[in-house]
N, C-alpha and C positions, 0 to 999 in steps of 0.2 A: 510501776512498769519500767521508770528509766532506769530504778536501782538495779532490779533484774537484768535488764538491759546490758547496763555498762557490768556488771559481774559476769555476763555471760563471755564477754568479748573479753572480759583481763585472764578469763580459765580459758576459756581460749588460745589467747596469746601464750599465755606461762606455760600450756602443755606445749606447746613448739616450741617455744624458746628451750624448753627443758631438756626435748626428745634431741633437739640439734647439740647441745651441750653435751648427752651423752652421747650421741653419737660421735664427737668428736674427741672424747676426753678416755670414754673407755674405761670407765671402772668397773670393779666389780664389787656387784650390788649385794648386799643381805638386807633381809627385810622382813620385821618384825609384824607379826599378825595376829590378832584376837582380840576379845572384848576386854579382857584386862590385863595386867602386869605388862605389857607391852614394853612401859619407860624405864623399867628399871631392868628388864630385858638387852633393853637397847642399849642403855648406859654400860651395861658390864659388858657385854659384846665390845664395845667401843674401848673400854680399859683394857682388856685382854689384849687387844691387835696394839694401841697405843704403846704397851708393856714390851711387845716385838717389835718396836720401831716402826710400823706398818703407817704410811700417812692414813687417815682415817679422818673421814668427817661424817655427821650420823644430825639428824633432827635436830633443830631446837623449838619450845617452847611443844604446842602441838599442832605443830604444823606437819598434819599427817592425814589430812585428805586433798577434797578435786582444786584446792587451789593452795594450801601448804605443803602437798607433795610436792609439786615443780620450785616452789620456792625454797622448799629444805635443799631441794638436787641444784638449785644453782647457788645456794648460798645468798637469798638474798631476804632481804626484811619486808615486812608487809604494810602496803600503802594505807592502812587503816581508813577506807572510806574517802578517804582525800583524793582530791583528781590527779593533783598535783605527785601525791604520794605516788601515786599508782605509776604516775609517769615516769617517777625517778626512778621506781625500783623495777619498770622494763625497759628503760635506755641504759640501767646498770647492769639486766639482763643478756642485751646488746652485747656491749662491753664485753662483758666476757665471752660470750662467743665469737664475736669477731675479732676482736682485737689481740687473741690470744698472739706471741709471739714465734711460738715456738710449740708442736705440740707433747704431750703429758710423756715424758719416757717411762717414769716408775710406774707400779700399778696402784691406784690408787682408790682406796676402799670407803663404800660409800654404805651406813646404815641408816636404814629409814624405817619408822613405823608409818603402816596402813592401817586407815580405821576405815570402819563403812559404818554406814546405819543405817540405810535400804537397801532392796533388791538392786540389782544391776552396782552399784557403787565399786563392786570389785574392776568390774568389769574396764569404768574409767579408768579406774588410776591403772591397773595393766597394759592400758594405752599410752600411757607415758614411762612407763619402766617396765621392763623384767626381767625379775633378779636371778641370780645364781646360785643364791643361799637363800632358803626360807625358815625361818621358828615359828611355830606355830605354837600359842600358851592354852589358852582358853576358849568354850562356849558357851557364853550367858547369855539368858534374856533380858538384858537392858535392852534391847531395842524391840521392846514387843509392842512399839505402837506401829511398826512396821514391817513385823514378820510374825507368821501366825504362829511358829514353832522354831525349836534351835535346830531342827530337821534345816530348816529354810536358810538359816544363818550359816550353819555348817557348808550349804552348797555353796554359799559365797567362797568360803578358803577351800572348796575343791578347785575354782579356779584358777588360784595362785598357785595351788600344788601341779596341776596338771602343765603351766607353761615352761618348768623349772625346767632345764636342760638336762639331755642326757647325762651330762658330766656334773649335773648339779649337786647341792647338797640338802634335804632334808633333816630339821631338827620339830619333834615334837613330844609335845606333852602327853606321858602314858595313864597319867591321873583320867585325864579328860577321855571317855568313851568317844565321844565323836571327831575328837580330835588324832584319836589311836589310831578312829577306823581310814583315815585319810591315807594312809600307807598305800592302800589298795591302787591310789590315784598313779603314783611315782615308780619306774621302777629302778633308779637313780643310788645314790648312796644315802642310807635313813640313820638316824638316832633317835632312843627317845631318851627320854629323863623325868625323875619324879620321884613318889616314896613307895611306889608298888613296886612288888616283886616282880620281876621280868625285865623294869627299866633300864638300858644300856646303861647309864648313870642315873644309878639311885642315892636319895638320903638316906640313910639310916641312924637310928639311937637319936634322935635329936632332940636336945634340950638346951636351956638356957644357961648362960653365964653373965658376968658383971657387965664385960662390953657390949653383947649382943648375945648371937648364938653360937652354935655349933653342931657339927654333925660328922657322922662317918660316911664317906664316899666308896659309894663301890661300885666297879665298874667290872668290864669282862674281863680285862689282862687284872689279876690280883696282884701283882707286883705293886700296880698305881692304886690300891686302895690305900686312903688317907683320911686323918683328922681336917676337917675346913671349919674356918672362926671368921665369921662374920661380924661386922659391930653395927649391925641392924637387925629389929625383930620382925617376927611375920614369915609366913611359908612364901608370901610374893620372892620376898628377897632370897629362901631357900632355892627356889625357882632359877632365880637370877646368877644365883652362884654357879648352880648344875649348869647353865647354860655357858660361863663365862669358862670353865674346864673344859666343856666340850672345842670351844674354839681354841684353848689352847694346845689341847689335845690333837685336833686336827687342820689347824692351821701353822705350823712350823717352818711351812718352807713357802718359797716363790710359788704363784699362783699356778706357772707354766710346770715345775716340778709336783703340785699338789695334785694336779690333773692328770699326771702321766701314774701316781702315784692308786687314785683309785679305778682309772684303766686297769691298772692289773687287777 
C-alpha cells in the first residue's frame, strides 16, 4: 500500500510539474500512437526536423505513459524506486520551471510516444499534453487482458484524434482499417501512408538490397515521386520512412507560416 501510495503522489506531482513547463515553454507537440512501431516512428520524426535545424527533443528510453510522459516533456530521468531518486529528479523538475531565465523565443518541438494498456489511459495522459500533430501506426491486441476487442482499443486513439486542434495535423496509417476509419473523428488537415492504394504516401515495388531496402514512393504531386534506400529491414521501418517524408513534406517553414499556410 505505501508503494502505491508514494507512486500515486510522484504522478501526481510530475503531471503538474509537466503541464506548468508547457504551459510556459510552449512547444509544439507531435505525438506518436499505437500498439506498435511507435519508436522507430518517433525516431525518424525527430531526424527529419533535426535535418531543418528545428530544436527538437522527442522520448527517451519508454518513457511513454502516466508517469514517463511528464518525465520525457521535462527532460528529466527517473527516480527508479529510490526516495531519494524521486526527490532529485522533482527539485530538478523545479528548476526548470522556475528558474527558467528568460522565456523560450524559438519554437520548440516536442515528440512523444503514448502507450496505453487500459481503458481510460488515454484519457490521463491527455491531461497532461495535447498535441498539435498526431500519427497514428497501429491496432493490435497485445492488450487483451484488458480490452475485450481492438473495437475497445481503437476508442482510446479516437480520443487523441478528436482533441487535436483545428489548425492540427493528422497522420495515419491506411493499412490499418480501424486506424483509417479515425479520419471520421478530425476535420483538420489528414494524411495517410502505407503500401495500399489510395495512401497519400505509398510504398510501392519494395524489395531488398545489400544495405537494407528500398522502395518507390508515391505521392499525390508526381513530380515528388522517388527512389527511398533505407539500411534497415522490415515494413516497421518502411512505416517510419513514409512517415519521416511526410514531415519533411510538410513541415518547411515556421510554425506561424505553416498554419497560415493550411488556413488556406
Amino acid at each position: 500500500m505505501e508503494k502505491v501510495f508514494f507512486k500515486r503522489i510522484i504522478q501526481f506531482l510530475l503531471k503538474w510539474l509537466a503541464k506548468i513547463y508547457l504551459w510556459r515553454t510552449k512547444p509544439y507537440v507531435i505525438v506518436v500512437a499505437g500498439t506498435t512501431g511507435r519508436h522507430w516512428i518517433k525516431e525518424a520524426i525527430k531526424e527529419s526536423l533535426e535535418e531543418k535545424n528545428f530544436p527538437v527533443r522527442a522520448n527517451k528510453k519508454n518513457f511513454n505513459a502516466e508517469i514517463g510522459l511528464p518525465l520525457s516533456i521535462l527532460g528529466l530521468s527517473s527516480g527508479n524506486g529510490s526516495f531519494f531518486g524521486w526527490l532529485n529528479a522533482l527539485s530538478m523538475g523545479l528548476r526548470k520551471i522556475f528558474l527558467r531565465r528568460s522565456p523560450v523565443v524559438s519554437q520548440n518541438y516536442l515528440v512523444l510516444e503514448m502507450a496505453i494498456n487500459k481503458p481510460d489511459n488515454m484519457k490521463y495522459l491527455l491531461s497532461v499534453v495535447k498535441p498539435q500533430t498526431a500519427i497514428l501506426t497501429t491496432i493490435t491486441m497485445i492488450y487483451q487482458e484488458n480490452f475485450e476487442d481492438l473495437d475497445g482499443i481503437a476508442e482510446e486513439y479516437q480520443k487523441l484524434v478528436k482533441v487535436l486542434p483545428w489548425n492540427g495535423f493528422l497522420i495515419l496509417n491506411f493499412d490499418d482499417e480501424r486506424i483509417k476509419n479515425l479520419t471520421q473523428f478530425f476535420d483538420g488537415k489528414k494524411i495517410t501512408y502505407g503500401f495500399s492504394d489510395g495512401a497519400d504516401f505509398q510504398a510501392k515495388h519494395i524489395r531488398k538490397i545489400p544495405i537494407g531496402q528500398e522502395f518507390h514512393l508515391h505521392i499525390t504531386n508526381p513530380k515528388a515521386n522517388r527512389l527511398i534506400q533505407i539500411n534497415r529491414f522490415g515494413n516497421h521501418h518502411i512505416y517510419a520512412a513514409l512517415v519521416k517524408e511526410i514531415i519533411k513534406e510538410n513541415f518547411k517553414m515556421p510554425q506561424q507560416d505553416f498554419f497560415s499556410r493550411i488556413i488556406k
